[in-house]
MIRO-585099 format. One line per field, with one value per residue: residue number from 1; residue in three letters; x, y, z of N, C-alpha, C in turn. Coordinates in nm, 2 decimals, decimal comma, padded with zeros to 4 digits. Each point is the difference from the previous one (the first is absolute). Example, Ala and Ser with C-alpha at 12.3 -4.5 7.8 and 13.67 -1.06 7.14 Angstrom:
% residues 2
n	c(1|2)
res	c(Ala|Ser)
n.X	c(01,32|-00,04)
n.Y	c(-00,57|00,11)
n.Z	c(00,78|-00,07)
ca.X	c(-00,09|00,09)
ca.Y	c(00,12|00,11)
ca.Z	c(00,00|00,00)
c.X	c(00,09|-00,08)
c.Y	c(00,12|00,11)
c.Z	c(00,00|00,08)
END
This chain:
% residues 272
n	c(1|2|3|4|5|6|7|8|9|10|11|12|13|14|15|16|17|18|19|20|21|22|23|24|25|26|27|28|29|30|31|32|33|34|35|36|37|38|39|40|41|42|43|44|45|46|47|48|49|50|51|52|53|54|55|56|57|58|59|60|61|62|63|64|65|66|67|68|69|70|71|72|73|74|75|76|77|78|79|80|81|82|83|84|85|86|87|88|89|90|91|92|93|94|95|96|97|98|99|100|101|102|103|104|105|106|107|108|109|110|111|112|113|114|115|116|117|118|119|120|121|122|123|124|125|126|127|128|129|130|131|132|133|134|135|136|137|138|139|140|141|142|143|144|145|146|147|148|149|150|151|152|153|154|155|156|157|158|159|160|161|162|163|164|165|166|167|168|169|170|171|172|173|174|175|176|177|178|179|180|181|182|183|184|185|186|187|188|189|190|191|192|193|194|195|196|197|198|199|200|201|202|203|204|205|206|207|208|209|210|211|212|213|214|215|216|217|218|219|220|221|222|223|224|225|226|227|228|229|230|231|232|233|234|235|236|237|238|239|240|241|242|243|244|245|246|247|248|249|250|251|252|253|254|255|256|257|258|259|260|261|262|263|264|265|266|267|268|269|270|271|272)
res	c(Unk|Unk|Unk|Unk|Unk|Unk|Unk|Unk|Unk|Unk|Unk|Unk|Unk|Unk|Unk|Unk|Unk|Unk|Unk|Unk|Unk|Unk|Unk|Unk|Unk|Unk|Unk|Unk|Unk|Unk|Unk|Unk|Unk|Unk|Unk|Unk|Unk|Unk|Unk|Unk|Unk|Unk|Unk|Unk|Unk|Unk|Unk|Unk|Unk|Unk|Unk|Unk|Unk|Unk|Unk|Unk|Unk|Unk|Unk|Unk|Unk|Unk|Unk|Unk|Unk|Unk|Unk|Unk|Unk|Unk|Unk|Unk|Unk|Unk|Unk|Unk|Unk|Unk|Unk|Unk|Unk|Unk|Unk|Unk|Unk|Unk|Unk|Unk|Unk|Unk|Unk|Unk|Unk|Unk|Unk|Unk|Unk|Unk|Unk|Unk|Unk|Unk|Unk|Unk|Unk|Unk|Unk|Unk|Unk|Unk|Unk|Unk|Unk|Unk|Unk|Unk|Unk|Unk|Unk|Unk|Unk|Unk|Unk|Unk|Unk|Unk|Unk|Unk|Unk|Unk|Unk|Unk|Unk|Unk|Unk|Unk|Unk|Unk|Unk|Unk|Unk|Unk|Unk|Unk|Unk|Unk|Unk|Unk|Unk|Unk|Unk|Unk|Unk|Unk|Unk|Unk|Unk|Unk|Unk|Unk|Unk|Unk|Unk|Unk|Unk|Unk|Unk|Unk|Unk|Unk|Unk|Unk|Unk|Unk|Unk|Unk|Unk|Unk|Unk|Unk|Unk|Unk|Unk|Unk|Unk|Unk|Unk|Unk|Unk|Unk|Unk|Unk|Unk|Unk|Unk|Unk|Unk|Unk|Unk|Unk|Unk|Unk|Unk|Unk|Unk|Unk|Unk|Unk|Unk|Unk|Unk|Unk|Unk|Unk|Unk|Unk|Unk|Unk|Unk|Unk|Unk|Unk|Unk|Unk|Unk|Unk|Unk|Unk|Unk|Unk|Unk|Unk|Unk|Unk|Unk|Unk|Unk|Unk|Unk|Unk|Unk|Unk|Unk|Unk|Unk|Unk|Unk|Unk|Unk|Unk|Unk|Unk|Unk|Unk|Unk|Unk|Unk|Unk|Unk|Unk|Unk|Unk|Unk|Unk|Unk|Unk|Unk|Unk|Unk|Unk|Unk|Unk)
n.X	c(00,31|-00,03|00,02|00,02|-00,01|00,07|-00,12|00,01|00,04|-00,04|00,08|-00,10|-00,02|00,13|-00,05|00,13|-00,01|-00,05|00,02|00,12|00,01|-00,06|00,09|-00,04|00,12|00,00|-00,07|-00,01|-00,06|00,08|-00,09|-00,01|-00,14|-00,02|00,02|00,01|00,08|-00,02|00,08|-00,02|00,16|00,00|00,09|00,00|00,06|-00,14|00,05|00,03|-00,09|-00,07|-00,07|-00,04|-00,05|-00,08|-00,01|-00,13|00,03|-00,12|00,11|-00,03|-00,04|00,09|-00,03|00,08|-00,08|-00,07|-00,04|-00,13|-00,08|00,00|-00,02|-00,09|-00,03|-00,01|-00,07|-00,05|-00,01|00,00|-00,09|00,08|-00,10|-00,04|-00,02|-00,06|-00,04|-00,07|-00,01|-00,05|-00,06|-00,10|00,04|00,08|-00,12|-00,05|00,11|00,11|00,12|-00,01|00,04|-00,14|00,02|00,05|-00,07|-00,08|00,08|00,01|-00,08|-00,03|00,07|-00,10|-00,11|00,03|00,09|-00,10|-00,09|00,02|00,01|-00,01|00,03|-00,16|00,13|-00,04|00,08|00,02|-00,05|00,04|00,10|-00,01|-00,03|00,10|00,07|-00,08|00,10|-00,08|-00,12|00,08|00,09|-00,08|00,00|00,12|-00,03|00,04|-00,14|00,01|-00,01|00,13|-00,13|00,13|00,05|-00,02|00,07|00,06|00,02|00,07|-00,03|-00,02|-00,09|00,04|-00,09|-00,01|-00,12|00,00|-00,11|00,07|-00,07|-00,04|-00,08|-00,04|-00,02|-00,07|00,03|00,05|00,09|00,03|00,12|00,03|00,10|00,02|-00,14|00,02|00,10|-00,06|-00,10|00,12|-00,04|00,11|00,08|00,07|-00,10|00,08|-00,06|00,08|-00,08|00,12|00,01|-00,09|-00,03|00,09|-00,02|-00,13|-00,05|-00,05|00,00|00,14|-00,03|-00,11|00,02|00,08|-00,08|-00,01|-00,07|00,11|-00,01|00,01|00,06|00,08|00,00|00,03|00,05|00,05|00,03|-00,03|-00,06|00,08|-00,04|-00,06|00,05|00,09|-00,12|-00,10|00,12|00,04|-00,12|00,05|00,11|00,01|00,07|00,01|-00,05|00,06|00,02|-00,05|00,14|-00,08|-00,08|-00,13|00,07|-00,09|00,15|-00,02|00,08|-00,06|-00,01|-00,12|-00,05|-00,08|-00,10|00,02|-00,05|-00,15|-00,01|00,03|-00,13|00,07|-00,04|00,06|-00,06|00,11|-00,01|00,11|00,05|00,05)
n.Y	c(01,97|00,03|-00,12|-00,05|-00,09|-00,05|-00,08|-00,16|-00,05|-00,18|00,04|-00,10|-00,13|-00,01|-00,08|-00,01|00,02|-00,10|00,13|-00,02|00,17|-00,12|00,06|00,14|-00,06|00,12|00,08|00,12|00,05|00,03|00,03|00,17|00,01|00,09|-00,15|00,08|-00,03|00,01|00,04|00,03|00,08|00,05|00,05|-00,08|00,08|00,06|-00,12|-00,11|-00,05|-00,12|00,15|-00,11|00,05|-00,04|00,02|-00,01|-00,06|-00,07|-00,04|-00,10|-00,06|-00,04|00,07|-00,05|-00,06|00,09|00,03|00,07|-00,08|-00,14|00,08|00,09|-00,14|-00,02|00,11|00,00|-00,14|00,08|00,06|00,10|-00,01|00,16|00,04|-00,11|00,10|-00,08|00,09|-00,12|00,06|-00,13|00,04|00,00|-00,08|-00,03|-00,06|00,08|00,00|00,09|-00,07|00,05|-00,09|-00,05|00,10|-00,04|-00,12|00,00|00,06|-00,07|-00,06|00,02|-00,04|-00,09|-00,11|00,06|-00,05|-00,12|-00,02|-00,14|00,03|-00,10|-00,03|00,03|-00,01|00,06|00,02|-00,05|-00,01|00,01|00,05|-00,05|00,05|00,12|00,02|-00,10|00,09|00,07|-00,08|00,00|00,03|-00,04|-00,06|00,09|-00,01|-00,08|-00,10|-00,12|-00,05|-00,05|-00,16|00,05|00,03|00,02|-00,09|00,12|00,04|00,13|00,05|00,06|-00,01|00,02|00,05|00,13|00,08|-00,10|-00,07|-00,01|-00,15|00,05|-00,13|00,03|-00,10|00,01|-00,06|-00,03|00,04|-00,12|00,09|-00,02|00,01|00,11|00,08|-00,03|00,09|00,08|-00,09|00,02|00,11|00,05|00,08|00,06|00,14|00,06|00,00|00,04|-00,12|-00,07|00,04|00,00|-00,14|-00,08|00,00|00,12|00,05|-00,03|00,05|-00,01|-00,09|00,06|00,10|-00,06|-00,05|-00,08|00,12|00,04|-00,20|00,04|00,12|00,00|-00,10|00,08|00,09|-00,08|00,11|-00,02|-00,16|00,01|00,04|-00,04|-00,01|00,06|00,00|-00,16|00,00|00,08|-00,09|-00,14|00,07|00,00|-00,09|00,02|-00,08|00,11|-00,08|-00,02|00,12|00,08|00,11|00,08|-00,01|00,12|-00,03|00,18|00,00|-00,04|00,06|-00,09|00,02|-00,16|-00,05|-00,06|00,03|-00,14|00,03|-00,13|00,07|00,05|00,14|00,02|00,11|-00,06|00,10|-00,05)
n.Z	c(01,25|-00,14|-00,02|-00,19|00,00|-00,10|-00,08|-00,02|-00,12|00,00|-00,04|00,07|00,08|00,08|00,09|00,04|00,13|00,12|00,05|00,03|00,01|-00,11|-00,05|-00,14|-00,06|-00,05|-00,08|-00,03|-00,12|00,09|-00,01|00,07|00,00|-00,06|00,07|00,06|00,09|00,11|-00,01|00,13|00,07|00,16|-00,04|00,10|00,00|-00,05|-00,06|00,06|-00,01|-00,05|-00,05|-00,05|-00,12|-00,01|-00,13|-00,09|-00,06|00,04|00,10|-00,04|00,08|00,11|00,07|00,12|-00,08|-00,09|-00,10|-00,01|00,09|-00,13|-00,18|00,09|00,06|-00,08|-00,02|00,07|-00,09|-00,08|00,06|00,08|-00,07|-00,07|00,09|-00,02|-00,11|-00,02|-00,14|00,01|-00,10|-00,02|-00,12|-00,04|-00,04|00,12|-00,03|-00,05|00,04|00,10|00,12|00,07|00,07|-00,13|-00,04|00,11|00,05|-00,15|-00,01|00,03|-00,05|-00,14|00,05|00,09|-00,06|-00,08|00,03|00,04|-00,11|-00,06|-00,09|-00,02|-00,04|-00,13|00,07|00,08|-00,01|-00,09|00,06|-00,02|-00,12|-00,07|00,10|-00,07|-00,15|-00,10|-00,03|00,12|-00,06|-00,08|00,09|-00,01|-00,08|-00,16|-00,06|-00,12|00,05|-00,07|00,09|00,13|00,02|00,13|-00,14|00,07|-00,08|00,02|-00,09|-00,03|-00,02|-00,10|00,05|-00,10|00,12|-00,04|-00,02|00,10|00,03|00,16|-00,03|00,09|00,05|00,13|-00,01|00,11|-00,08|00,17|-00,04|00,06|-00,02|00,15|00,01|-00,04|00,07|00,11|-00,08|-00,03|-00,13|00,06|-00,13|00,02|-00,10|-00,02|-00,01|00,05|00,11|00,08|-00,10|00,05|00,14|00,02|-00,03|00,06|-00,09|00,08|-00,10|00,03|00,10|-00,04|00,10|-00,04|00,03|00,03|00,10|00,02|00,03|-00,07|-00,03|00,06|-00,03|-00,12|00,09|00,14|-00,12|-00,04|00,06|00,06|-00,08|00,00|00,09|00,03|-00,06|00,08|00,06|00,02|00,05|00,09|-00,04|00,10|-00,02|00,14|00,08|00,11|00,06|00,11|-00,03|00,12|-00,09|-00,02|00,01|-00,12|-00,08|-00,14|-00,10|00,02|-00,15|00,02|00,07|00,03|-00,06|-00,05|00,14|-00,08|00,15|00,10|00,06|00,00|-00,10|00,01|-00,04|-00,05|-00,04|-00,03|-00,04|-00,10)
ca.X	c(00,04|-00,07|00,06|-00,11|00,07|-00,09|00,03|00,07|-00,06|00,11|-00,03|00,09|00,06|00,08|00,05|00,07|00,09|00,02|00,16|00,03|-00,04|-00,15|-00,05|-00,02|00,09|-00,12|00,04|-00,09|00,01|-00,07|-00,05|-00,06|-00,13|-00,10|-00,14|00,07|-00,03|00,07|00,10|00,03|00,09|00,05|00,11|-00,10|00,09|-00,09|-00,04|00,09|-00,02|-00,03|-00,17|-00,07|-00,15|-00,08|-00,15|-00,01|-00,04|00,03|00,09|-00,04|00,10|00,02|00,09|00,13|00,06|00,01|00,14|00,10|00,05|00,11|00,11|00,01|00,09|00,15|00,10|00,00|00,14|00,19|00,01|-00,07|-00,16|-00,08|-00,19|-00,09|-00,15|00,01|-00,14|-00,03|-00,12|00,01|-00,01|00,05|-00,05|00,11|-00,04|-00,07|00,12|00,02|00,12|-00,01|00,04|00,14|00,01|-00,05|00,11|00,13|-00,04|00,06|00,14|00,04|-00,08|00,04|00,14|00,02|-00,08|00,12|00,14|00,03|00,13|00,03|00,04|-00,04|00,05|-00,08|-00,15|00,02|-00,04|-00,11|-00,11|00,04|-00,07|-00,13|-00,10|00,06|-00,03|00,02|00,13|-00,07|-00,15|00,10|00,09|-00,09|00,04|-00,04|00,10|00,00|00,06|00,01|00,03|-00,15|-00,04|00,16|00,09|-00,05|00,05|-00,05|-00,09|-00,08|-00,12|-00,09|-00,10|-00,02|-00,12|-00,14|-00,10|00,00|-00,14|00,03|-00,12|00,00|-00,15|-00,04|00,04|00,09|00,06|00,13|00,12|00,05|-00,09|00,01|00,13|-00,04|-00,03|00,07|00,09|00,13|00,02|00,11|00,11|00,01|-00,06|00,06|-00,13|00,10|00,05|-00,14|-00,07|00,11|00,04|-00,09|-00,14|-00,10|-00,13|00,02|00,03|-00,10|00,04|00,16|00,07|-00,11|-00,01|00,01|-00,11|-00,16|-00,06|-00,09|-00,07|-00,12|-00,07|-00,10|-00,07|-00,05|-00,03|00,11|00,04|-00,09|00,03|00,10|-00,06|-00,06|00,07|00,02|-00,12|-00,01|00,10|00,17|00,14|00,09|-00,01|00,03|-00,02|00,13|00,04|-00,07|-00,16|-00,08|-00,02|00,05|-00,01|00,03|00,04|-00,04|-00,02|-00,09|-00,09|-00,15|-00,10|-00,09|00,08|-00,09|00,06|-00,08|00,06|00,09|00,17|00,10|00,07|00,08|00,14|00,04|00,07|00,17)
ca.Y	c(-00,03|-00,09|-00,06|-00,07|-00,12|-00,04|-00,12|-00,07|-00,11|-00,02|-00,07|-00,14|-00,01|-00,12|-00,11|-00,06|-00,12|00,01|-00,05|-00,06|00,05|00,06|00,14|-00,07|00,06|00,01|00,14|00,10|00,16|00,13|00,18|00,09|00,06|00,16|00,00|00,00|00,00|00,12|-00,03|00,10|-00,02|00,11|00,01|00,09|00,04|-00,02|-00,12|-00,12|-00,10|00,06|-00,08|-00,05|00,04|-00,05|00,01|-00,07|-00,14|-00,07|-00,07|-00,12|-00,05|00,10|00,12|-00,05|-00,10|00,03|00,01|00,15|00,05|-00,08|00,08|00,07|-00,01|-00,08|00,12|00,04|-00,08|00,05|00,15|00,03|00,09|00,07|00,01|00,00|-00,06|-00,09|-00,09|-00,05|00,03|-00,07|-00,02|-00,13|-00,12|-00,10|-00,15|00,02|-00,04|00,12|00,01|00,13|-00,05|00,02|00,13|00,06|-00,04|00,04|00,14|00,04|-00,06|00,12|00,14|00,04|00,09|00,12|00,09|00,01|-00,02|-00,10|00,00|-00,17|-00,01|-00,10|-00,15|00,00|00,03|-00,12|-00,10|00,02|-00,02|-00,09|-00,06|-00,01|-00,09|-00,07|00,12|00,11|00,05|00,05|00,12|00,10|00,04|00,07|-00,07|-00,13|-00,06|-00,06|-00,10|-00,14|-00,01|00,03|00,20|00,06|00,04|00,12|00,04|00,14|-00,04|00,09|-00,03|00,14|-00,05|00,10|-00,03|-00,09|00,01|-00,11|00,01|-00,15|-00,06|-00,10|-00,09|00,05|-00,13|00,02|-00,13|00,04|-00,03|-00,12|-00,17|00,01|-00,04|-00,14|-00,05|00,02|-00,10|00,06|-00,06|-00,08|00,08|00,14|00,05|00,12|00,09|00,13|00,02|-00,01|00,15|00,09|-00,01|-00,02|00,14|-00,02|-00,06|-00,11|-00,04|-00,08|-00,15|-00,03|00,06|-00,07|00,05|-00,12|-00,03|00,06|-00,14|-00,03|00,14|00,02|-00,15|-00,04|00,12|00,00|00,13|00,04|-00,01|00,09|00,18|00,00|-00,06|00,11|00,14|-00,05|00,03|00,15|00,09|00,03|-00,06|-00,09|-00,03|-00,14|00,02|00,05|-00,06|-00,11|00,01|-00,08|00,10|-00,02|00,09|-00,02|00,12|-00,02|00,11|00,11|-00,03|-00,01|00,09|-00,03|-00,11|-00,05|-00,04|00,04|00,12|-00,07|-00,01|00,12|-00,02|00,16|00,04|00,10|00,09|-00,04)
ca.Z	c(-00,13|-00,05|-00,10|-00,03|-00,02|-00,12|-00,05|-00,13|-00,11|-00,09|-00,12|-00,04|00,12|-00,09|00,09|-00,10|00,12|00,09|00,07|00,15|00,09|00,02|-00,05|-00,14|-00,16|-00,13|-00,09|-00,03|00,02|00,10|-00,06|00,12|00,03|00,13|00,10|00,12|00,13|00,03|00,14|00,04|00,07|00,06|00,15|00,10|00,16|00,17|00,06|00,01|-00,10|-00,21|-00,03|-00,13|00,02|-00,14|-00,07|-00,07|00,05|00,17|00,05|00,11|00,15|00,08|-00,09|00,07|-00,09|-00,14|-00,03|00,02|00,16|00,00|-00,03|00,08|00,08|-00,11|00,02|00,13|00,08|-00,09|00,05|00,12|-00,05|00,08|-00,04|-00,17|-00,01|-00,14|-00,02|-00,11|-00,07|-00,09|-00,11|-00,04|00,08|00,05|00,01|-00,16|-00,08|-00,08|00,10|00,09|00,11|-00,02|-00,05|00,05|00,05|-00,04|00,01|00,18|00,03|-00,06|00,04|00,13|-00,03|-00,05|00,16|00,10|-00,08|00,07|-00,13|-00,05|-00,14|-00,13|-00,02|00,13|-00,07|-00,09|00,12|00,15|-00,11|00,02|00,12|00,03|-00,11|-00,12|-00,09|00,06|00,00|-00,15|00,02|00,07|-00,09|-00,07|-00,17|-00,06|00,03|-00,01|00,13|-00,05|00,13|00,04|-00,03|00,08|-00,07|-00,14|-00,10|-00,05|-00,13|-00,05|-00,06|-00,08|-00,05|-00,04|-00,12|00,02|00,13|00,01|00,08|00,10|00,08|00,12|00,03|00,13|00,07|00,05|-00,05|00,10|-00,06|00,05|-00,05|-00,17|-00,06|00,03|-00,11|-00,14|-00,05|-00,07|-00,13|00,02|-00,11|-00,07|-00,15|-00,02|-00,01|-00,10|-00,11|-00,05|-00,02|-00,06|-00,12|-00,07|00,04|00,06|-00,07|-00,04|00,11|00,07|-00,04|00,02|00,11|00,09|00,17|00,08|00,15|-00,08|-00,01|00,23|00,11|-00,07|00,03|00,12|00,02|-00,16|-00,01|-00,01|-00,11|-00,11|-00,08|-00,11|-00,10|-00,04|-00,05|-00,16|-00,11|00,00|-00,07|00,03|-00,04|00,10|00,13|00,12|00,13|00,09|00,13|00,05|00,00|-00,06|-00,10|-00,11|-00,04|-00,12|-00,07|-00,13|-00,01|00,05|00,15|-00,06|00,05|00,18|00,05|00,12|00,09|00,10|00,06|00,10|-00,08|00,05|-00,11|-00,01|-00,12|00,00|-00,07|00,06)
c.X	c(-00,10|00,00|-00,17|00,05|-00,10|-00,02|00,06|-00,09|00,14|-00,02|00,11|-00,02|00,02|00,01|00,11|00,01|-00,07|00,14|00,00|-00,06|-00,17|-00,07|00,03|00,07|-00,10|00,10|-00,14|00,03|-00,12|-00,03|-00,02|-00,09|-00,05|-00,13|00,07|-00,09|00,03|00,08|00,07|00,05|-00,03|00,04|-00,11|00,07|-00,04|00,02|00,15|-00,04|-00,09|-00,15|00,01|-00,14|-00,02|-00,14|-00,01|00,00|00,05|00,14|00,03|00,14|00,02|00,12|00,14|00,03|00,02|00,19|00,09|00,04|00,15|00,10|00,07|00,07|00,13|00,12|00,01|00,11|00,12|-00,03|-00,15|-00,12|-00,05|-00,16|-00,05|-00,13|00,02|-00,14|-00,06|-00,12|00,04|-00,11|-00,03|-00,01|00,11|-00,05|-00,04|00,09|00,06|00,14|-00,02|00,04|00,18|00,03|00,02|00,10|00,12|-00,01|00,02|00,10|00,12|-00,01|00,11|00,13|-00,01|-00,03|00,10|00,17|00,07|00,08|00,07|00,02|-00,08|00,00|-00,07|-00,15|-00,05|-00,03|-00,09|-00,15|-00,01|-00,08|-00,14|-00,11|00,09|00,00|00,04|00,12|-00,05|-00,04|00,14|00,04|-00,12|00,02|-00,07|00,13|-00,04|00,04|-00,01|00,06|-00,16|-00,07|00,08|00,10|-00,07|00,09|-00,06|-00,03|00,01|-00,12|-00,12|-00,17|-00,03|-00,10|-00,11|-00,10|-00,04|-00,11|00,06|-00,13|00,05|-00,17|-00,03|00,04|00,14|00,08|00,10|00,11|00,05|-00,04|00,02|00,16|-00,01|-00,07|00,04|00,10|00,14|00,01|00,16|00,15|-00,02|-00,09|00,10|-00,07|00,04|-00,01|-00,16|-00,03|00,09|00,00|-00,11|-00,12|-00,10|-00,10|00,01|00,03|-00,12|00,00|00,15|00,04|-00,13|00,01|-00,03|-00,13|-00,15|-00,09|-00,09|-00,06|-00,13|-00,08|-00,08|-00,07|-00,10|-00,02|00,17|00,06|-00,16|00,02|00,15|-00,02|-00,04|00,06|00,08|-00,07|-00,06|00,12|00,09|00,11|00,05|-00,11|00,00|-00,06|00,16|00,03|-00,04|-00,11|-00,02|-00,04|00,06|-00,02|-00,02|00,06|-00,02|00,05|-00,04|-00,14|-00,15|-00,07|-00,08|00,06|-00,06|00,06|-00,14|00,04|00,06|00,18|00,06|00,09|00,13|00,03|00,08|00,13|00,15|00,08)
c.Y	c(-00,11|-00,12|-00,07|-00,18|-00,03|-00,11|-00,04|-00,07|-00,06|-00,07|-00,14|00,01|-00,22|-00,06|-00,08|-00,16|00,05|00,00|-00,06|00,07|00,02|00,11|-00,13|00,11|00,08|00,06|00,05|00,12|00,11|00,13|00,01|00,04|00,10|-00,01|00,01|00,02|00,18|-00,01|00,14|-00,01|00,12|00,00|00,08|00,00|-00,04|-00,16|-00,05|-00,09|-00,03|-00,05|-00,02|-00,02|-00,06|00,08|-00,04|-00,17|-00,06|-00,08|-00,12|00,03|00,19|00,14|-00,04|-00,07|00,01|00,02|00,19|-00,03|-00,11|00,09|00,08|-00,07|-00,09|00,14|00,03|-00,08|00,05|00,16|00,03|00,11|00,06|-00,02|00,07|-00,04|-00,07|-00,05|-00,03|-00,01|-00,11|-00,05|-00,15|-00,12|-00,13|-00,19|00,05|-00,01|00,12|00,08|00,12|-00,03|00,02|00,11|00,08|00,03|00,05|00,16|00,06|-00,01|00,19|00,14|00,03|00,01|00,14|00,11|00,03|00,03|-00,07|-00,07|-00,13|-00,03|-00,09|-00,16|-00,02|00,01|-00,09|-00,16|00,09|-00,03|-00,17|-00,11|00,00|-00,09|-00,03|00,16|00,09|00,09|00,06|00,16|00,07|00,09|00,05|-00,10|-00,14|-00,12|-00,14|-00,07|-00,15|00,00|-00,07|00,12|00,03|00,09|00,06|00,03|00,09|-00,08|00,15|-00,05|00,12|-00,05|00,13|00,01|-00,08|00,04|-00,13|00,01|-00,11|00,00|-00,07|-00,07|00,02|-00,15|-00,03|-00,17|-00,01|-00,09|-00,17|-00,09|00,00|-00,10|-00,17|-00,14|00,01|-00,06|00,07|-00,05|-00,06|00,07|00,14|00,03|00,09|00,13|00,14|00,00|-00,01|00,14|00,15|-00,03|00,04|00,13|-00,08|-00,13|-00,17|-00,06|-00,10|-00,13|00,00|00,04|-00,05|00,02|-00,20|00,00|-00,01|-00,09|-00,04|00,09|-00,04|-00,09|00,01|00,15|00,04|00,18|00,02|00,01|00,06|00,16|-00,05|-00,06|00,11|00,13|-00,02|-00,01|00,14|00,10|00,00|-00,04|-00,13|00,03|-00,09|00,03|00,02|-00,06|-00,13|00,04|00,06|00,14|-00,08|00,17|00,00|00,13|00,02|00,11|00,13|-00,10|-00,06|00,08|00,01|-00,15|-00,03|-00,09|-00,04|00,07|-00,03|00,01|00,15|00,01|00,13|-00,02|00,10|00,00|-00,09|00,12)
c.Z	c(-00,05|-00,11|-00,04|00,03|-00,13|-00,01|-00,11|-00,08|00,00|-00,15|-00,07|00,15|-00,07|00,16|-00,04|00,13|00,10|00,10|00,16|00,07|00,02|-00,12|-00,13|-00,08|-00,05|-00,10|-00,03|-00,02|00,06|-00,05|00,06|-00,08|00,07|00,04|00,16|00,17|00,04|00,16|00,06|00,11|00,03|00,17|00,14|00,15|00,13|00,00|-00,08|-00,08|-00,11|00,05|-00,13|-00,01|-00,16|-00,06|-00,12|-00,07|00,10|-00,09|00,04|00,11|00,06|-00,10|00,05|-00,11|-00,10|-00,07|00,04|00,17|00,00|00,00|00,13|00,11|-00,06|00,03|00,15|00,08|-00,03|00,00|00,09|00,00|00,08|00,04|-00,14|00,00|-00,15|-00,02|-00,18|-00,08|-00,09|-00,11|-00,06|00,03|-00,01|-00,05|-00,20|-00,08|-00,07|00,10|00,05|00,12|00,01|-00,01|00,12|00,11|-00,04|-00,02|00,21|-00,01|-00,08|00,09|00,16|-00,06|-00,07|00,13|00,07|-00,01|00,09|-00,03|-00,02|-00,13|-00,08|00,07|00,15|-00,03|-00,07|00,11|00,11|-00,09|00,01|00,12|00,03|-00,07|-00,11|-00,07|00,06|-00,06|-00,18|00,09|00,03|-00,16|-00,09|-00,14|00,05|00,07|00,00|00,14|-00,05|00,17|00,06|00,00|00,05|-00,11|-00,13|-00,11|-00,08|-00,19|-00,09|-00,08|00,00|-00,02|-00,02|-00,08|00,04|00,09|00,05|00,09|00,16|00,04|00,10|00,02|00,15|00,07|00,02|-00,04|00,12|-00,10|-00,01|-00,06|-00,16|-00,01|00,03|-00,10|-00,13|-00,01|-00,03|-00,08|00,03|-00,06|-00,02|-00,09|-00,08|-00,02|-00,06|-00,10|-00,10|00,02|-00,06|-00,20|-00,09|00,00|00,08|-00,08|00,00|00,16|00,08|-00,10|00,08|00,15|00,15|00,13|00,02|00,08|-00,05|-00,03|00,14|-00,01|-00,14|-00,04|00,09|-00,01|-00,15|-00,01|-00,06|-00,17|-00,05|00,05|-00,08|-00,13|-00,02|-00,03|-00,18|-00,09|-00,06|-00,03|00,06|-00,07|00,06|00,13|00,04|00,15|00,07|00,13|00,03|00,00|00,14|-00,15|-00,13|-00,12|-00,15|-00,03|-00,13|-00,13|-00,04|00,05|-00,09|00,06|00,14|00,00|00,17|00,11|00,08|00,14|00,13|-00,04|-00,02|-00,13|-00,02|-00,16|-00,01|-00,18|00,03|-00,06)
END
């Protein structure tokens, strides 16, 4: 069986507290994106236990550790698995703020209950995502969603980018999450990001709807703040940077002609 894990944009990411437990309050709205991984499950008799195999971008650290062999053994403690082969073609560059790592995890977690029929309810699934990451428990579900909590907590968005197109750029620079949330000032307060992006038109969304994190990362990464200048100079409607960076996206409606890159920067478009 074969599943894609996709990536996200958010649009607005709001640091609201540092909490007790270490982790940080936010809100943001989450879109799924069709830039995806490829992930593939198959049951193999001849053997007892799971090879996981990798291609495509290198991985840092050992494959035992990633998030699909976590997912893999998070379930192995609450049901008894067959010999599997499992393997991961990755896409989706990592350390970019785009949650392929979360994706990638919460898509195992999809893929062996359906494989296997393993028959872990919504709510079981939910915590175990949970457990892997602040973004894992978004890749379970379909649509735009309003997270708040440490992303944990969802709430389904109808939000319509239909018509558009959106350019993303990754500068080829690996941001690690941590040191970002480390350096951002929490605002302290709510935006009512729902009610900004749901209320307001796109058109009116750059200024209002902002990425907290975007002041550090495009401080210690100046490349970072001149493509999102450059996609605004070239016809975006709205772009921000996704997540904790280090990608940044625009949306537009309809595409420029051209849109000189150097050839260190990775570029997709795609059709919303």
């Amino acid at each position: 069986m074969v599943v894609f894990p996709h990536a996200k944009i958010n649009l607005g990411l709001n640091v609201l507290r540092k909490r007790p437990d270490g982790f940080h309050d936010i809100e943001s709205v989450m879109v799924p994106i069709p830039l995806c991984d490829v992930l593939e499950a198959v049951v193999d008799p001849d053997q007892s236990e799971v090879v996981y195999t990798r291609s495509g971008l290198e991985i840092p650290g050992s494959s035992a550790s990633d998030l699909c062999m976590r997912a893999l053994e998070m379930i192995r403690t609450a049901r008894e698995l067959p010999g599997l082969r499992l393997h991961l073609h990755k896409v989706i560059p990592m350390g970019a703020g785009l949650g392929g790592g979360s994706s990638d995890g919460a898509f195992t977690l999809l893929l062996l209950n359906k494989l296997l029929d393993l028959r872990f309810s919504k709510s079981e699934l939910h915590q175990m995502a949970t457990g892997l990451g602040s973004d894992c428990p978004f890749f379970l579900n379909e649509g735009a969603q309003l997270a708040s909590g440490r992303g944990e907590e969802l709430r389904p968005l109808q939000l319509d980018l239909s018509g558009l197109h959106m350019i993303l750029i990754n500068p080829g620079i690996h941001v690690a999450t941590a040191e970002v949330y480390a350096n951002t000032v929490p605002s302290g307060s709510s935006w009512k990001l729902e009610q900004l992006v749901m209320r307001d038109s796109i058109a009116k969304w750059q200024g209002s709807i902002v990425n907290t994190m975007e002041s550090y990362v495009c401080g210690k990464y100046p490349e970072i703040a001149l493509i999102k200048t450059a996609l605004l100079s070239h016809g975006a409607i709205y772009a921000a940077m996704s997540g904790s960076g280090s990608t940044v996206f625009g949306l537009f409606n309809s595409l420029p002609e051209k849109l000189d890159l150097p050839s260190s920067q990775v570029q997709w478009v795609f059709s919303l």
